[in-house]
matplotlib code that plots the C-alpha trace (Angstrom):
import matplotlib.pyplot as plt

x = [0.0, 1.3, 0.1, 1.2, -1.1, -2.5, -3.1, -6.4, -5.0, -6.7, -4.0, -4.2, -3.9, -2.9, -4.9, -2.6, -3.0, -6.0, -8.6, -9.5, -9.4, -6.4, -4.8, -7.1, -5.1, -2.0, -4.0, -5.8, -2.4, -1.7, -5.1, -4.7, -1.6, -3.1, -5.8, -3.5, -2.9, -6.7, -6.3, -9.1, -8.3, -8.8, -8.7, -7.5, -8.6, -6.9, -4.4, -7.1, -7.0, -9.5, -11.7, -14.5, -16.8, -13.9, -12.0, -15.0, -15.8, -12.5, -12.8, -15.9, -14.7, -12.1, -15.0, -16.2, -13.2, -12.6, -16.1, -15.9, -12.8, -15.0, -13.1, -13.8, -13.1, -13.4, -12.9, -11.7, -10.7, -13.0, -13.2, -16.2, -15.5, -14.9, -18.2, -20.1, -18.8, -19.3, -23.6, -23.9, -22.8, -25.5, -22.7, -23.4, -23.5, -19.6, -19.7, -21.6, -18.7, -16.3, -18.2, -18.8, -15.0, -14.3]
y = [0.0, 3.3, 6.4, 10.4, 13.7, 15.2, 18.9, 19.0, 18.1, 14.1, 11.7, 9.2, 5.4, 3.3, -0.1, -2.6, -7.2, -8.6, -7.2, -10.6, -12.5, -13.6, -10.0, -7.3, -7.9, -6.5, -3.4, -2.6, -2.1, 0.6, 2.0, 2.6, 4.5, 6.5, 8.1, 8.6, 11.6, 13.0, 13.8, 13.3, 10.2, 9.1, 5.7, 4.1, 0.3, 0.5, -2.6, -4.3, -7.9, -9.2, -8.2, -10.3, -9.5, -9.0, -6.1, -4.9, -4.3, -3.4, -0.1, 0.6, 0.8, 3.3, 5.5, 5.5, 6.1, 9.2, 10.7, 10.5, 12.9, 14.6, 14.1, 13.2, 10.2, 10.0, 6.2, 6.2, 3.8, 0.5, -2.1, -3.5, -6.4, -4.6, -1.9, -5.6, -6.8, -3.4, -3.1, -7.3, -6.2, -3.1, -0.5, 1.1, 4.3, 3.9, 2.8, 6.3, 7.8, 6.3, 7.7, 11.0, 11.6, 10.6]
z = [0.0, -1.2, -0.1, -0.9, -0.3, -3.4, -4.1, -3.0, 0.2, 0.4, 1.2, -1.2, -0.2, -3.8, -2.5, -3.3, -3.5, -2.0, 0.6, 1.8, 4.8, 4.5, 4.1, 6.1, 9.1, 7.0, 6.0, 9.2, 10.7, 8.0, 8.0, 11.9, 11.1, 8.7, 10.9, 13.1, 10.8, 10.7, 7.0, 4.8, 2.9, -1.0, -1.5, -4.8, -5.9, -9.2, -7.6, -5.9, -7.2, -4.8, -2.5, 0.2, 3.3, 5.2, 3.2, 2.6, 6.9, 6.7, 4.1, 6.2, 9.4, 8.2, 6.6, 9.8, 11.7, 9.5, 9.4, 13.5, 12.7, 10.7, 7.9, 4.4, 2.4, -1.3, -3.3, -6.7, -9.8, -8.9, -10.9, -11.8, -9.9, -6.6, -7.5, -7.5, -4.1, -2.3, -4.1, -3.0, 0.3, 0.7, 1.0, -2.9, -1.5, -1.2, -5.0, -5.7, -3.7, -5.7, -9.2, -7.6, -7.1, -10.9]

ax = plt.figure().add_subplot(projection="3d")
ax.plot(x, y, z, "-o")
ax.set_aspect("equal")
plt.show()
């Protein structure tokens, strides 16, 4: 996971591998760092191979986390495959996020 600040002042977090079950326990670690920051964060799926339930819970717990901060969050470059698991799951509203920021 790669991660830099853009000029609109988002920090942006290139998604990287798998957001599985198998790996969310690799990300939450880095996710916990970055709100350590209370920056508003964009998050980038263009690298996302896979994703499941669990990396799924996992990107919503962060939205969470940040808009307790009060801070915004913005999602960009899903794949279709990732758009699918996020609308199966009941969390499209993070899909229309992710088109809005586009």
């Amino acid at each position: 996971m790669d991660s830099n600040t853009g000029s609109d002042g988002f920090f942006v977090v290139e998604i990287s591998g798998d957001l599985t079950i198998y790996d969310v326990s690799q990300h939450k670690l880095v996710f916990e760092a970055l709100l350590a920051k209370h920056q508003p964060l964009r998050l980038n799926f263009s690298a996302v191979d896979d994703i499941d339930t669990a990396g799924v819970q996992l990107i919503l717990s962060v939205i969470k986390a940040l808009q307790e901060q009060g801070l915004e969050f913005t999602c960009c470059q899903m794949s279709a495959e990732v758009e699918q698991t996020f609308e199966l799951l009941g969390a499209q509203w993070v899909v229309l996020n992710s088109k809005e920021a586009a």
